[in-house]
C-alpha positions as CSV (number, residue, x, y, z in Angstrom):
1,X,-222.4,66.0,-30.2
2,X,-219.0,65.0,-32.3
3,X,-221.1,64.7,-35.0
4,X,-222.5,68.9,-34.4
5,X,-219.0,69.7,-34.1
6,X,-217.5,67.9,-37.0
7,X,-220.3,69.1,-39.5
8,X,-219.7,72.9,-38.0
9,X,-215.9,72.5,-38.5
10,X,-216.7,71.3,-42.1
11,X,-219.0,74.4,-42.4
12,X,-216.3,76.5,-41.6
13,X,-213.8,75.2,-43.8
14,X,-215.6,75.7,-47.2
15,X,-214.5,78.2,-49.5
16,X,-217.2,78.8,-52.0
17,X,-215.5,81.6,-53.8
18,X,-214.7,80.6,-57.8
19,X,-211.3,80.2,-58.6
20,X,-209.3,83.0,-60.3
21,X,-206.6,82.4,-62.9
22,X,-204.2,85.2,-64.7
23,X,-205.1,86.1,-68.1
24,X,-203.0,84.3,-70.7
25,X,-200.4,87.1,-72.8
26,X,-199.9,87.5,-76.2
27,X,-198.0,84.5,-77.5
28,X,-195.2,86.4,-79.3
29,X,-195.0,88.1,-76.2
30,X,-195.3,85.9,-73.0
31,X,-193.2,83.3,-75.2
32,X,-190.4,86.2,-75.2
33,X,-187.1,84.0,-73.1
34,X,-184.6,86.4,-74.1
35,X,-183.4,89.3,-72.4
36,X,-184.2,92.9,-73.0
37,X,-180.7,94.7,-73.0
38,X,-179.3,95.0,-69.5
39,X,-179.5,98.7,-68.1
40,X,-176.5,99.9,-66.3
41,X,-178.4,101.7,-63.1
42,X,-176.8,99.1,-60.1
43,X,-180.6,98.8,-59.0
44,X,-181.0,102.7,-59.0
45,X,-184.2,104.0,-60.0
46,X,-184.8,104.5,-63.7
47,X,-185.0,108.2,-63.8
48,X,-181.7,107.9,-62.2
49,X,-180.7,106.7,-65.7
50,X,-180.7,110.0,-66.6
51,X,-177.9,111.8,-64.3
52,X,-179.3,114.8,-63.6
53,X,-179.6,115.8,-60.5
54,X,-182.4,118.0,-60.9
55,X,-184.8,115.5,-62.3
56,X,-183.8,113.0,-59.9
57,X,-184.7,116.0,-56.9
58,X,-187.8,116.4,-58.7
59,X,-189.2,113.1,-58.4
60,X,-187.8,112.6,-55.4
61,X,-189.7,115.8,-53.6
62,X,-193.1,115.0,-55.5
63,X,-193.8,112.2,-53.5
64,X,-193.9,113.7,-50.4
65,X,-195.8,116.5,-51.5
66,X,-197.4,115.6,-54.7
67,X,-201.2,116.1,-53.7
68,X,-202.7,113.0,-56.1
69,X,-200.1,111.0,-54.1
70,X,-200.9,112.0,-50.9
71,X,-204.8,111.8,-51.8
72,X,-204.0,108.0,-52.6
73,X,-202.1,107.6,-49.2
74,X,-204.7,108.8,-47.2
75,X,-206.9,105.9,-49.4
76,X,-204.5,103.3,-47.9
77,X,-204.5,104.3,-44.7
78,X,-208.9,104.5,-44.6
79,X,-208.8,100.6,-46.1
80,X,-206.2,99.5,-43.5
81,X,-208.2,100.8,-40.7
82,X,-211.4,99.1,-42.3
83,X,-209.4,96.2,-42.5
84,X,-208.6,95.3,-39.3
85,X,-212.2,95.6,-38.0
86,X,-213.2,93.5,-41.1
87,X,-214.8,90.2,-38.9
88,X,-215.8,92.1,-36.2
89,X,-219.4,90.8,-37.1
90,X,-218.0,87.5,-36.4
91,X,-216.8,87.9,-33.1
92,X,-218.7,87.5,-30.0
93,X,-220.7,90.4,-28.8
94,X,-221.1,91.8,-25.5
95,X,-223.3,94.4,-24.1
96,X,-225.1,95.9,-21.2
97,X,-229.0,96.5,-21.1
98,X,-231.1,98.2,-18.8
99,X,-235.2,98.1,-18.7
100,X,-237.8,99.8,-16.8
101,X,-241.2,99.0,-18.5
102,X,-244.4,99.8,-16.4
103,X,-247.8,97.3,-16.2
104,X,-251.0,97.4,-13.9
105,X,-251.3,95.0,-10.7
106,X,-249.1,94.3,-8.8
107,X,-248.0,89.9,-9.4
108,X,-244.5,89.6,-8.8
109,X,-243.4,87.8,-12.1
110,X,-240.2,85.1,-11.4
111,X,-240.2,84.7,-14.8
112,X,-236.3,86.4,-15.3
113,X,-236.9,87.9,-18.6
114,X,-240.1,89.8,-18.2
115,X,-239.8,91.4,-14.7
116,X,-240.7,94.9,-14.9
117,X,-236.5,96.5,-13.7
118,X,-233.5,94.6,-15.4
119,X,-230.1,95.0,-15.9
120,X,-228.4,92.7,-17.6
121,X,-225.3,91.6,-19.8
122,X,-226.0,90.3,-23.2
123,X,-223.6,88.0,-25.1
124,X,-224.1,87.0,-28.6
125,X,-222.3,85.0,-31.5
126,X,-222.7,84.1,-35.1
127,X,-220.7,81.3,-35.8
128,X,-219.5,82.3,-39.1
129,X,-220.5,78.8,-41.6
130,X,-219.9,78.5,-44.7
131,X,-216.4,80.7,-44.8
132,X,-218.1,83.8,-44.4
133,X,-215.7,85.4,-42.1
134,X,-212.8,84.3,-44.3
135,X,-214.3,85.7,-47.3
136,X,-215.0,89.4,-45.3
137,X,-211.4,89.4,-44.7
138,X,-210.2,88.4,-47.7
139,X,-212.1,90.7,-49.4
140,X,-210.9,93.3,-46.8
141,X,-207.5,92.8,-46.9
142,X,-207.8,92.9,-51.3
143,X,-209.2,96.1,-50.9
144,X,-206.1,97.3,-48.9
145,X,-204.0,95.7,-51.9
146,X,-206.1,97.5,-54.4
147,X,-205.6,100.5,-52.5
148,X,-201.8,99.9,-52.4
149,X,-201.5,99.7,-56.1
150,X,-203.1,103.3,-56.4
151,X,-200.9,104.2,-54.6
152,X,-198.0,103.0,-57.0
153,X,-200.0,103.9,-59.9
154,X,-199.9,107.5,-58.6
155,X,-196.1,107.4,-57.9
156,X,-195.6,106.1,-60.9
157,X,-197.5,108.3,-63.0
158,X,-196.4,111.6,-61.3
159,X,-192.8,110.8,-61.5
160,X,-193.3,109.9,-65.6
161,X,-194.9,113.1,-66.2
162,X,-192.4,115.0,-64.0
163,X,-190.0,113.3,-65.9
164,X,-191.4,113.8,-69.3
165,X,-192.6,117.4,-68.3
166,X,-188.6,118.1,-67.5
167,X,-187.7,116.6,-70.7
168,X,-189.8,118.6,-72.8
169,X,-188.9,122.1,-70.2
170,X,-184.7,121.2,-71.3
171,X,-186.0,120.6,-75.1
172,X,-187.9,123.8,-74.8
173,X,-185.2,126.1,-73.8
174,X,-182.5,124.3,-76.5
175,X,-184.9,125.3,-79.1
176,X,-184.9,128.6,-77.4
177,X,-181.5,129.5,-77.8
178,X,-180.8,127.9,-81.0
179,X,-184.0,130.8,-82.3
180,X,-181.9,133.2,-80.7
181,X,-178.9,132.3,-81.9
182,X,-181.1,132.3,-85.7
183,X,-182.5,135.4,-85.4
184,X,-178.8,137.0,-85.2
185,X,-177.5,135.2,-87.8
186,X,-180.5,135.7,-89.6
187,X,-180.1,139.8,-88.9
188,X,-176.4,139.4,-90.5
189,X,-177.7,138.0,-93.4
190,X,-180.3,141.0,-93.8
191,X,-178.0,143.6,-93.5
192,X,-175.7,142.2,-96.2
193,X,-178.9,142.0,-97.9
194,X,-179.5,146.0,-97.6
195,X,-175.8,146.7,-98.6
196,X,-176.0,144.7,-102.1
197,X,-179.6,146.6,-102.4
198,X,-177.8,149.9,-101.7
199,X,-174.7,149.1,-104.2
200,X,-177.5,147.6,-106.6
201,X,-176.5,144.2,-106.7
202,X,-180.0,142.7,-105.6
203,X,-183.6,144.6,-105.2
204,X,-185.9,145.2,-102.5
205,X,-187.9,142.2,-103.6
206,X,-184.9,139.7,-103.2
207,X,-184.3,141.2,-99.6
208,X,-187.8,141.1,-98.7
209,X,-187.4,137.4,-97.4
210,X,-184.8,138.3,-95.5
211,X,-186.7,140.6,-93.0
212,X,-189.9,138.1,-93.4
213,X,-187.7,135.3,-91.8
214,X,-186.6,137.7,-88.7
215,X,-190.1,138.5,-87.9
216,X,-191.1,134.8,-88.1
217,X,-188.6,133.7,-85.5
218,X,-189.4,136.6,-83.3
219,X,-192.4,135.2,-83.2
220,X,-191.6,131.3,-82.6
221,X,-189.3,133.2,-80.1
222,X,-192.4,134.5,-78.3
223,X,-194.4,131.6,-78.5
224,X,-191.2,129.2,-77.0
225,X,-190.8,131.1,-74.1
226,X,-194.9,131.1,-72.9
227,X,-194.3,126.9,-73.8
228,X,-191.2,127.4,-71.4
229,X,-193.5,128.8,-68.1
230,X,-196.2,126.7,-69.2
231,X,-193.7,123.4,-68.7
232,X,-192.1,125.1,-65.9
233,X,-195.9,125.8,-64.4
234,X,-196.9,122.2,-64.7
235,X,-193.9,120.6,-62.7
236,X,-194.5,122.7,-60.1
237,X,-198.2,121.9,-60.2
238,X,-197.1,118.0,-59.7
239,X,-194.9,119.4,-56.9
240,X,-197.8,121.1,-55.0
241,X,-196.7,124.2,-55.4
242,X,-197.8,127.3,-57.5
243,X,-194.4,128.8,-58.2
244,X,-192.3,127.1,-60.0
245,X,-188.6,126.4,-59.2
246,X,-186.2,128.9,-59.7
247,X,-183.6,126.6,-61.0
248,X,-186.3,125.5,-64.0
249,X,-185.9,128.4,-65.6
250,X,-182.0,128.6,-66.0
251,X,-181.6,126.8,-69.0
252,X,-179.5,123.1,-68.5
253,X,-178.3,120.7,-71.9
254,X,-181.1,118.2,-72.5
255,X,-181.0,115.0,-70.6
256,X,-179.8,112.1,-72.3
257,X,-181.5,108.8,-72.4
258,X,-179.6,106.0,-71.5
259,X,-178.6,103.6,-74.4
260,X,-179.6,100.4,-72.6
261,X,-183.2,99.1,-71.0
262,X,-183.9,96.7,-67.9
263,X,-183.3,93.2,-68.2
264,X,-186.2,90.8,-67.7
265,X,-188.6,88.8,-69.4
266,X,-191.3,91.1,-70.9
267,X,-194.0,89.2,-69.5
268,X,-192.9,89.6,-66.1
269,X,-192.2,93.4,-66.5
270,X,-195.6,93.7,-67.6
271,X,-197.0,92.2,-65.0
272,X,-195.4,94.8,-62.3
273,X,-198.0,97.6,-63.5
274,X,-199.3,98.8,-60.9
275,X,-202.5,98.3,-62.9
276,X,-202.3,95.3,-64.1
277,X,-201.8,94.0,-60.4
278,X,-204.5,96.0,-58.9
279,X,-207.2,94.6,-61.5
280,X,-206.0,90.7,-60.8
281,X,-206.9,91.7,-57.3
282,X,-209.8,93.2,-58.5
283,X,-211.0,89.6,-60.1
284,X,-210.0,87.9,-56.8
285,X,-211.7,90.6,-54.8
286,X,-215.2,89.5,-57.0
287,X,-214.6,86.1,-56.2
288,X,-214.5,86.6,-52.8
289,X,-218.1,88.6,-53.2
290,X,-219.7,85.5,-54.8
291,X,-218.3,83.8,-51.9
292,X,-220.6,85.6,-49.3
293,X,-223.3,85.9,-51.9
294,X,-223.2,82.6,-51.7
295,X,-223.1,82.0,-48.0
296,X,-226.2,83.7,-47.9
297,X,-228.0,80.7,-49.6
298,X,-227.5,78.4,-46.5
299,X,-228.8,79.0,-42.4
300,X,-227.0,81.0,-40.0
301,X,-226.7,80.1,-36.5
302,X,-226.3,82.2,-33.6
303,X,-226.1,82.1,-30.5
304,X,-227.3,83.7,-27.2
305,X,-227.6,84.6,-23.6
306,X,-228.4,86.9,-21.0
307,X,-227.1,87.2,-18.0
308,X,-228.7,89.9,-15.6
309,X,-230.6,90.8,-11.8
310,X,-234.6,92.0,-12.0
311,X,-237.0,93.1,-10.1
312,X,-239.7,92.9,-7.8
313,X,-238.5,89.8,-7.1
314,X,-239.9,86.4,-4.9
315,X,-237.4,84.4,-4.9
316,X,-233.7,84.4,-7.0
317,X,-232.1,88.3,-7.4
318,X,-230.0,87.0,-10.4
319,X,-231.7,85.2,-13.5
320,X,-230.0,83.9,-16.9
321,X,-231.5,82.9,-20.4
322,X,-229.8,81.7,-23.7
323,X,-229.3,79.7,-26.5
324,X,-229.0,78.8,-30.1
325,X,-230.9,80.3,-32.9
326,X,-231.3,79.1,-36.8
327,X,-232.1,81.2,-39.0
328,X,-232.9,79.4,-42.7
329,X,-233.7,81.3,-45.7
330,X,-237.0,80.4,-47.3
331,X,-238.9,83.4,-48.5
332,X,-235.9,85.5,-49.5
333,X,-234.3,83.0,-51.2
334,X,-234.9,84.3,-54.7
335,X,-233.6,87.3,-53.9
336,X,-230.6,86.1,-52.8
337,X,-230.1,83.8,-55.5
338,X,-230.6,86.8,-57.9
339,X,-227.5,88.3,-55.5
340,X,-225.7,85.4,-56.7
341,X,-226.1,85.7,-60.0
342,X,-225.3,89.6,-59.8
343,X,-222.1,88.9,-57.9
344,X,-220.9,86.0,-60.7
345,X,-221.7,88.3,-63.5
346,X,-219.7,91.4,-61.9
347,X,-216.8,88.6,-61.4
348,X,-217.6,87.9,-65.1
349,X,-216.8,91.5,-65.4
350,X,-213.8,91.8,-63.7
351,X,-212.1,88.8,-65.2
352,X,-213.1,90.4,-69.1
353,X,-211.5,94.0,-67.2
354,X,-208.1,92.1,-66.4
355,X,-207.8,90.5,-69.7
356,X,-208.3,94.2,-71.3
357,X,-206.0,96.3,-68.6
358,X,-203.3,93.1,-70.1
359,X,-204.0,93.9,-73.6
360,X,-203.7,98.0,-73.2
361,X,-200.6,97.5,-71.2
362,X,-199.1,95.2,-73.8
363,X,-199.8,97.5,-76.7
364,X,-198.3,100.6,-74.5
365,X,-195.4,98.7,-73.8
366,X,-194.8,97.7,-77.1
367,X,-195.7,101.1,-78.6
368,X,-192.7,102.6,-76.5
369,X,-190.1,99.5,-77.1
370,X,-190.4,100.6,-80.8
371,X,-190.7,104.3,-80.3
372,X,-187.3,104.2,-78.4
373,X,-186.2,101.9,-80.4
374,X,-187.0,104.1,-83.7
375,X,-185.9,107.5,-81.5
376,X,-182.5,105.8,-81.1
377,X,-181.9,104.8,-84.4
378,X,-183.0,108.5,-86.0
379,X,-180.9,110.5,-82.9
380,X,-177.6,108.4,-84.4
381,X,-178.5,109.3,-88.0
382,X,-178.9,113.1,-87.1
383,X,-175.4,113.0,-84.8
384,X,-174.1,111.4,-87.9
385,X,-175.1,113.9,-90.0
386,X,-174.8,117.1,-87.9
387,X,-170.8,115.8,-87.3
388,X,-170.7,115.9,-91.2
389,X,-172.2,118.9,-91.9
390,X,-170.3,121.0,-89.2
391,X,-166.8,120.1,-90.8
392,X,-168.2,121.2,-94.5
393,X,-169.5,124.4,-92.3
394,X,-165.6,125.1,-90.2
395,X,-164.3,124.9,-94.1
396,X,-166.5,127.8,-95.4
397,X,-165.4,129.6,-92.5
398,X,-161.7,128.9,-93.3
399,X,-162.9,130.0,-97.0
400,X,-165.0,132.9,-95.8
401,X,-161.9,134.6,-93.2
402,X,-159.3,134.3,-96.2
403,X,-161.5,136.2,-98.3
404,X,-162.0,133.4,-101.0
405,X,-166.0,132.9,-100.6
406,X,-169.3,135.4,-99.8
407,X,-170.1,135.7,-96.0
408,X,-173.5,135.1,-96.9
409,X,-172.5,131.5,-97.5
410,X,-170.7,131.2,-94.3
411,X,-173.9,132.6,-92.9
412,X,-176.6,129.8,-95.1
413,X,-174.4,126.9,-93.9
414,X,-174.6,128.0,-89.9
415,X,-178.5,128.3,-90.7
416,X,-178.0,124.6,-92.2
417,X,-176.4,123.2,-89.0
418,X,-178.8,124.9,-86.5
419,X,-181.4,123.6,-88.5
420,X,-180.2,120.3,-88.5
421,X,-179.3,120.7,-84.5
422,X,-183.5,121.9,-84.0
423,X,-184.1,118.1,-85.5
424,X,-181.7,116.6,-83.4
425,X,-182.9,118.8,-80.2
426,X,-186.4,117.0,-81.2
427,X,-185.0,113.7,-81.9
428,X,-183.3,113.0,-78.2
429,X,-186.5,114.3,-76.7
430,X,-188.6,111.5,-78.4
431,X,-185.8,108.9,-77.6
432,X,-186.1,110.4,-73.7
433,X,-189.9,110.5,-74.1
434,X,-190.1,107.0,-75.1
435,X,-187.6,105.9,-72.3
436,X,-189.9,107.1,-69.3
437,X,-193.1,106.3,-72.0
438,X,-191.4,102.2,-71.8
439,X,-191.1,102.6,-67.8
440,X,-194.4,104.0,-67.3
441,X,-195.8,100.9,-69.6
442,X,-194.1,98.2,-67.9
443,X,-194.2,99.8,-64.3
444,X,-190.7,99.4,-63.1
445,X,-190.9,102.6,-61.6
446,X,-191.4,101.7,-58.0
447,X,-190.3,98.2,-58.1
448,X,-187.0,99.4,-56.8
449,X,-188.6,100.6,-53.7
450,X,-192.2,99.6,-53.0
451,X,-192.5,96.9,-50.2
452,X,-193.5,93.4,-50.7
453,X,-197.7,92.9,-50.4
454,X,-197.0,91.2,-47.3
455,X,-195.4,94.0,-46.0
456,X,-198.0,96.7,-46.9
457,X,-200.4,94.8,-45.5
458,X,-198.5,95.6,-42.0
């Protein structure tokens, strides 16, 4: 008997799930030890970087009514409830049964289990060898996880393209009024065209340009402000809503990435995707299936009993019958040996997936390091530049009011800067583009407040 009970208990304690190990980086960049540049957000979130309060409400209202968001929620809360029932299988089973079979003659039978009226209660276990119980949970409880990191996949990416979607809305409507303000100066110049036409100091063919450039901004005009509802359309459609915000559409300066990143080891940072995590759990969530596959290769026992009253009876109302079972697998067992083999291959798979979801995060996080890196460096240049070329400008004017120099040129140099500000207006977007492009890579965006594994698994 102590030697049943010790071979059982050594049953029970085998794992025979195959061992999962994280994917190794790229050298040049899991070998990274120094710091990125330390952000200044005090543990805020990153779109908080930004100081605008109307990005931050944004992303702050989408997830509670973002409808991918709350499509992924409603995916948690289905593999937490499968969760907890995940061993039922392996619990003991109780039930009640009642028979009334008919027969010819009429031989009381005192045989308990084949009189003619029963009712009975009907107990039943299968001792879970081999670690299958552990292995169902485990693999339960990883497909909660998995579920979990949807979950901050979709709150990640909703409040990226929020973010870039308001980013590219602001740039939208600075290009808007800086056409606006063109196509007035651009009128001026015309009609001082038309006057030297009338006096005959230029012909219709040198003024000709001048009305070909107004209609050419008109148009750019027209086509900025169906970009400007389409942006305004697609926040709101991240918002769950069909009508867009009201205060969208009033035109607000540009937001302003911040100088500085978030400190940590790249390596780390890349390893907070949210998809990243979810396919290492995917790879330990195939282990655990070639864990039961396995399982399957070796006898199940179970056991029995039925405890019940039957009649016609001769002597003893109440009867009971029970016992062990074995079940071995002999005829099946190619086929579940060919489960085996199915179950390694797909964790095959999945270990080849997490290696790849590493490499594509590591080349979109690296992407975006140098894009904001570059975006930076070209958004100081064009500040540079525009600083210059303003002061050159505010002399012509000086030159221009004291009657020294042709208002024409006044008018050519304020076409120069507001040219000049169009590439700068495009050059702060890509900088903020590649901020929330560098969060959305490493997936910082809901470390701040997404609960520990443990605690999701509550």
């Amino acid at each position: 008997m102590t030697t049943t009970v010790f071979l059982l208990s050594a049953c029970q304690s085998m794992d025979l799930s195959p061992p999962v190990s994280a994917p190794q980086l790229p050298v040049a960049y899991a070998g990274l030890s120094q710091r990125s540049p330390e952000a200044t957000f005090n543990g805020t979130t990153w779109w908080e970087g930004f100081h605008d309060k109307t990005l931050s409400s944004l992303v702050s209202r989408a997830g509670s009514s973002n409808l991918t968001i709350a499509q992924a929620e409603q995916n948690l809360l289905a593999a937490r409830a499968l969760g907890h029932s995940a061993i039922a299988g392996y619990r003991p089973e109780v039930g009640t049964v009642a028979l009334a079979n008919a027969s010819t003659g009429s031989r009381v039978n005192n045989d308990f289990t084949r009189r003619p009226l029963q009712l009975n209660l009907e107990v039943g276990w299968e001792a879970a060898l081999f670690g299958q119980d552990k292995q169902t949970q485990r693999s339960a409880d990883l497909t909660t996880e998995m579920a979990s990191e949807d979950l901050a996949a979709a709150r990640l990416a909703v409040a990226a393209e929020i973010a870039a979607s308001y980013v590219h809305l602001r740039a939208l409507q600075q290009r808007h009024a800086d056409t606006v303000e063109t196509i007035a100066l651009l009128q001026k110049n015309s009609e001082l065209a038309d006057v030297r036409e009338r006096v005959g100091l230029s012909t219709a063919i040198e003024t000709e340009p001048q009305k070909s450039g107004i209609e050419t901004a008109k148009s750019r005009l027209a086509d900025l402000e169906n970009e400007i509802n389409t942006s305004a359309q697609q926040i709101a459609t991240l918002q769950g809503s069909a009508t867009p915000a009201a205060s969208l559409l009033k035109p607000q300066p540009q937001p302003i990435a911040p100088a500085r990143l978030m400190s940590g080891r790249p390596a780390d940072l890349l390893r907070s995707r949210p998809d990243v995590r979810r396919a290492e759990l995917a790879v330990a969530q195939a282990g655990a299936q070639v864990g039961l596959a396995r399982s399957e290769l070796y006898p199940k026992l179970r056991l029995s009993g039925t405890i019940g009253i039957g009649a016609p009876i001769d002597s003893s109302l109440f009867g009971a019958s029970g016992g062990p079972s074995l079940q071995i697998p002999i005829f099946d067992l190619g086929k579940r040996k060919d489960v085996v083999t199915a179950s390694e291959a797909k964790f095959r798979e999945a270990g080849f997936a997490y290696r790849q979801t590493v490499l594509v995060a590591y080349e979109e996080a690296s992407r975006a390091l140098r894009e904001f890196n570059a975006a930076q460096r070209k958004t100081a240049q064009l500040k540079s530049k525009l600083k210059r070329v303003t002061t050159v400008r505010n002399g012509a004017d000086i030159l221009v009011r004291e009657g020294l120099e042709d208002r024409s040129k006044s008018i050519r140099g304020a076409l120069d800067v507001l040219e000049l500000r169009a590439s700068l207006t495009d050059s702060i977007e890509d900088e903020a583009r590649a901020f929330i492009a560098f969060y959305k890579a490493t997936g910082a965006a809901e470390q701040a407040a997404r609960p520990r594994a443990s605690e999701r698994l509550k």
